[in-house]
C-alpha positions as CSV (number, residue, x, y, z in Angstrom):
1,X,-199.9,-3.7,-177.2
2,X,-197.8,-4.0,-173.7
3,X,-195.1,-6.5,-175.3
4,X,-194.5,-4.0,-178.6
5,X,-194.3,-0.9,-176.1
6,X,-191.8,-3.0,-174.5
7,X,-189.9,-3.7,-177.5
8,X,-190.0,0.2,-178.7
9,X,-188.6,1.4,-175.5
10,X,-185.5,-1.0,-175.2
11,X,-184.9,-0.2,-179.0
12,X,-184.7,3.1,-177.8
13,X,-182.4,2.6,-175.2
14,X,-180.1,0.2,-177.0
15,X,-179.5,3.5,-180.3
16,X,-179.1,6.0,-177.2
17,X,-175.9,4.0,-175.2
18,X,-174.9,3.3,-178.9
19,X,-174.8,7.3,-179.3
20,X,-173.5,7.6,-176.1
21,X,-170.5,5.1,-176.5
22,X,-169.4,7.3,-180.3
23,X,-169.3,10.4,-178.3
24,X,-167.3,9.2,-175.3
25,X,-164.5,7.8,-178.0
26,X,-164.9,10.6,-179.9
27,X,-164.0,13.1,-176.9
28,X,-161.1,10.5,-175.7
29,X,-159.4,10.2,-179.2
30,X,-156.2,12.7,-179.5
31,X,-155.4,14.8,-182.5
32,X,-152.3,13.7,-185.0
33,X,-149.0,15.8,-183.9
34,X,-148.3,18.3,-187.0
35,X,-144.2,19.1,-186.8
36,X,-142.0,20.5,-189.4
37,X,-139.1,18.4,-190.0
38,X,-136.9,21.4,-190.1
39,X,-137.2,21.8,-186.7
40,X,-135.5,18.8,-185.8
41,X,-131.9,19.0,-184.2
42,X,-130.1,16.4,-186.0
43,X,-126.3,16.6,-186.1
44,X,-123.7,16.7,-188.0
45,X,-122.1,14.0,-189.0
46,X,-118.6,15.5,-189.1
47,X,-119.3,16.5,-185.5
48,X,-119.5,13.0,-184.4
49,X,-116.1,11.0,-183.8
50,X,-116.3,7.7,-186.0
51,X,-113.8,5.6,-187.2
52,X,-112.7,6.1,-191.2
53,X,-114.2,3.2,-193.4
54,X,-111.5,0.3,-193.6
55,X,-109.3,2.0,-190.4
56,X,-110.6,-1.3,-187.8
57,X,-108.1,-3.0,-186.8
58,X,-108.0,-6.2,-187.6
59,X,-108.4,-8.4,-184.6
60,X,-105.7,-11.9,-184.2
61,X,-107.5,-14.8,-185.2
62,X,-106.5,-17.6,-182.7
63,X,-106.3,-20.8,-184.9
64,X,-108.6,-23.7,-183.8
65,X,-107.0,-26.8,-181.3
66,X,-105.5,-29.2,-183.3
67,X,-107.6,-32.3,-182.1
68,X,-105.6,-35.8,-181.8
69,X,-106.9,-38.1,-184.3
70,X,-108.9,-40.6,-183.4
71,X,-107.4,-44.3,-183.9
72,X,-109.2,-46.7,-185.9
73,X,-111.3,-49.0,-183.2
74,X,-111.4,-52.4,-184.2
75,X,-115.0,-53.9,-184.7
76,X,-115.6,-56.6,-182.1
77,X,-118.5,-58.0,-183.5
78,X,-120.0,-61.8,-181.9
79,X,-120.6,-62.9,-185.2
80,X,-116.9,-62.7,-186.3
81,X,-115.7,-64.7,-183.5
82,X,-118.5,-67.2,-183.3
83,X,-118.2,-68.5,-187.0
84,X,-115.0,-68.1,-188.7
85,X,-117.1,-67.2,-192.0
86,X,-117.0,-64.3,-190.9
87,X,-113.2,-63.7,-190.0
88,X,-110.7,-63.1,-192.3
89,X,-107.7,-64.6,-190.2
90,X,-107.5,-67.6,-192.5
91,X,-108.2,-71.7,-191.1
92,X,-108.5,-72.0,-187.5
93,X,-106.2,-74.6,-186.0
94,X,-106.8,-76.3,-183.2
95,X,-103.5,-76.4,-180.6
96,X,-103.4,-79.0,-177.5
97,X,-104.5,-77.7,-174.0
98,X,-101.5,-76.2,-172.0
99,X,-100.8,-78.4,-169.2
100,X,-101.7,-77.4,-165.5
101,X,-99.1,-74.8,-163.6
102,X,-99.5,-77.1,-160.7
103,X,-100.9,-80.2,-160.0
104,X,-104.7,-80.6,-159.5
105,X,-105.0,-82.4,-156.4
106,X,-108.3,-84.8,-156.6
107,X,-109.8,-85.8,-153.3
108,X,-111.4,-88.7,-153.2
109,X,-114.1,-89.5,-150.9
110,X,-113.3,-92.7,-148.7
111,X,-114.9,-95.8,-148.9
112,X,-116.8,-96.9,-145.5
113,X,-117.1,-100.3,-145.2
114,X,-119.3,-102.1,-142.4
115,X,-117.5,-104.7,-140.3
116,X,-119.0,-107.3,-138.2
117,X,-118.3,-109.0,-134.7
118,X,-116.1,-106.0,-132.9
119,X,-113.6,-107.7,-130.1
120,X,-112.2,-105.0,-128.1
121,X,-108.3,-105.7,-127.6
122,X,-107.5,-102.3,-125.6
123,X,-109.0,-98.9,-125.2
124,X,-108.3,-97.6,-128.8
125,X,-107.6,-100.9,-131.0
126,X,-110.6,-103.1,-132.4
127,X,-109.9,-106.6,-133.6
128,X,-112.3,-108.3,-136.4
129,X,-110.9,-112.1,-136.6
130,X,-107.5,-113.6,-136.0
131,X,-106.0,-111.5,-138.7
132,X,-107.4,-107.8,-138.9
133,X,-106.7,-105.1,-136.8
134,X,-108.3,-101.5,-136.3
135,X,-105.8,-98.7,-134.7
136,X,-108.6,-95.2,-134.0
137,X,-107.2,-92.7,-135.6
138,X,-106.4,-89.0,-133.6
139,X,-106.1,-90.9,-130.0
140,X,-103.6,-93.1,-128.1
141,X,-103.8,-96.7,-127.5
142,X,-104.3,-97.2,-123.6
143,X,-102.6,-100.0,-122.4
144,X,-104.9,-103.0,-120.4
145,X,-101.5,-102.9,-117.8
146,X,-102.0,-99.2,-117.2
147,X,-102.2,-97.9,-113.7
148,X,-103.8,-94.9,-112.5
149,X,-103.8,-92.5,-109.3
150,X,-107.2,-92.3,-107.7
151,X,-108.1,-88.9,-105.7
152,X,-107.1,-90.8,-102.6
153,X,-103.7,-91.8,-103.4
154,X,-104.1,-95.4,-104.2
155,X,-103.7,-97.1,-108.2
156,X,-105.9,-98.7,-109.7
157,X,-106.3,-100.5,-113.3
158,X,-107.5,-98.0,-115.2
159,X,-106.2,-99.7,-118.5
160,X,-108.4,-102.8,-118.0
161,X,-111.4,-100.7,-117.1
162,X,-110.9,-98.2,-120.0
163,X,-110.9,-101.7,-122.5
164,X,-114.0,-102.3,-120.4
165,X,-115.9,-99.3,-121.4
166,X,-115.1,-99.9,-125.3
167,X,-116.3,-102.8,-124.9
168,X,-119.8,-101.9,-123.4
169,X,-120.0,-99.0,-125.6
170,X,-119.6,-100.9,-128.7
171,X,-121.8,-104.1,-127.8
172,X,-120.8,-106.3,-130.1
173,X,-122.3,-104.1,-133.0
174,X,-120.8,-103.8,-136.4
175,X,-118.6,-100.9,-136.8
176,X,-118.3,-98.2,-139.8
177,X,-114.5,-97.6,-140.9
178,X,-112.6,-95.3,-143.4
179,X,-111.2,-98.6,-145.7
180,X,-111.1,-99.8,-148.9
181,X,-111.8,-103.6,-148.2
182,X,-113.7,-105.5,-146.0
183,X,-110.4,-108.2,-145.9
184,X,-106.9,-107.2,-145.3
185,X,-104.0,-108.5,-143.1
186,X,-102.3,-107.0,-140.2
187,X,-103.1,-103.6,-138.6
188,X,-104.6,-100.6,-140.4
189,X,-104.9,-96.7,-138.9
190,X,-108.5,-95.4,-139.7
191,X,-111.9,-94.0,-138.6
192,X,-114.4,-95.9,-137.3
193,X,-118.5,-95.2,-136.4
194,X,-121.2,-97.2,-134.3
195,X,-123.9,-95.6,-136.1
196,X,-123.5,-91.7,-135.9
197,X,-120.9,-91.7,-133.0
198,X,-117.4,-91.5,-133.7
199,X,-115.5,-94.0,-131.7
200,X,-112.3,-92.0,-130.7
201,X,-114.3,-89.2,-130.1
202,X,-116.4,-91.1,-127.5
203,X,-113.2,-92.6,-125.8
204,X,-111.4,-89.0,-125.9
205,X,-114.1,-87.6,-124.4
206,X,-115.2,-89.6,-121.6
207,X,-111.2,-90.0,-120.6
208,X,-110.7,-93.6,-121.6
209,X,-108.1,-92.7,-123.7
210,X,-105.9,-89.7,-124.6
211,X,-105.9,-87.8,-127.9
212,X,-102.7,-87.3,-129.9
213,X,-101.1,-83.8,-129.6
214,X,-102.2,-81.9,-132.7
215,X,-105.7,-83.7,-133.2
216,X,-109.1,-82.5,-133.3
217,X,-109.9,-84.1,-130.2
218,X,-107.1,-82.3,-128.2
219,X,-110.4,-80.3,-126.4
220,X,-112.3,-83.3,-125.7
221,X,-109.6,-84.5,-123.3
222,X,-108.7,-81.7,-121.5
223,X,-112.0,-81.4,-120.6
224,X,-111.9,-84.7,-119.6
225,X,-109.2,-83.8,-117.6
226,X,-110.9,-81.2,-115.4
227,X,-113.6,-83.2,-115.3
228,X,-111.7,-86.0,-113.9
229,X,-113.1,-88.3,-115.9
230,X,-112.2,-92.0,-116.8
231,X,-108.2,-91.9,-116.5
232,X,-108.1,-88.7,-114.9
233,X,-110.7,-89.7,-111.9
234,X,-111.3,-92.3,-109.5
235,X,-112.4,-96.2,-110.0
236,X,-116.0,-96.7,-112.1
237,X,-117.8,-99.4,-109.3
């Protein structure tokens, strides 16, 4: 009996806000305007000031930029060059290469040869037998008959002892050169190596003998030279 009392009173109250909500919109809604349209002020149009029918003036049409026609662009396609099935040029010919504008200098790498038995004419100039010669490159022969000025005043051979010191530098090992041939006759001008150590380098830069003017190992004997070593300095005891 307590549930449908329940159920009987919120029935109730759900038809009274329902009657409630009808009358609020009821008192809120406003009444349609009644007007007579012959009270409206509406003028005349022969009051108003507007242009006759046909009486606008025309405005000046500005004719469109002539545009620069276009050129016709040439289709590069890969095809047409990579076949000439596809070209329409006629038979391809082949021409001879055009010859060089200048000559094409080739440098050839030279030949290093090993050569035995050293015998150590002067500071500068290595004999192999009776008949071969070997002139360093970039330094100046020293002379065995070459006198030098010690600190002290007084000459001594420095040619003989410059020879000297080639000759216990090299030790009667086989030397490296810049040549073509192990046998030729006469002298020859040329690079030579006792393993990694170039020979006129060692000589220009100890001072037992000078480089020529214009050579890579100008440096090495001008330090030398303030070093005072070999020619430049007193007797090796």
């Amino acid at each position: 009996m307590q549930r449908i009392g329940t159920f009987i009173a919120g029935a109730i109250g759900l038809l009274l806000w329902a009657y409630l909500v009808v009358q609020a919109g009821e008192h809120f809604r406003e009444d349609p305007v009644d007007y007579n349209i012959e009270d409206l002020d509406v003028p005349d149009p022969s009051e108003l000031d507007l242009p006759e029918v046909g009486a606008a003036v025309e405005e000046a049409i500005e004719p469109a930029p002539q545009t620069e026609a276009r050129r016709r662009v040439r289709a590069i396609e890969p095809k047409a060059f990579g076949s000439p099935a596809f070209t329409d040029t006629g038979d391809l010919e082949r021409v001879a290469a055009r010859a060089p504008l200048s000559e094409v200098e080739t440098k050839t790498k030279p030949k290093v040869v090993l050569l035995h038995r050293p015998v150590s004419v002067s500071a500068g100039i290595v004999a192999f037998g009776a008949d071969q010669r070997v002139r360093l490159a970039d330094i100046i022969e020293t002379p065995t008959e070459r006198s030098c000025v010690a600190s002290d005043g007084t000459s001594w051979p420095c040619g003989a002892m410059a020879r000297t010191q080639q000759r216990v530098f090299l030790r009667n090992r086989s030397l490296a050169c810049e040549t073509s041939a192990t046998a030729w006759q006469g002298e020859i001008r040329t690079r030579c190596w006792v393993g990694v150590q170039d020979v006129a380098s060692w000589l220009a830069k100890y001072g037992w003998a000078e480089a020529e003017p214009g050579s890579a190992l100008v440096a090495l004997t001008e330090e030398a030279r303030l070093a005072r070593r070999g020619l430049f300095g007193d007797p090796v005891r």
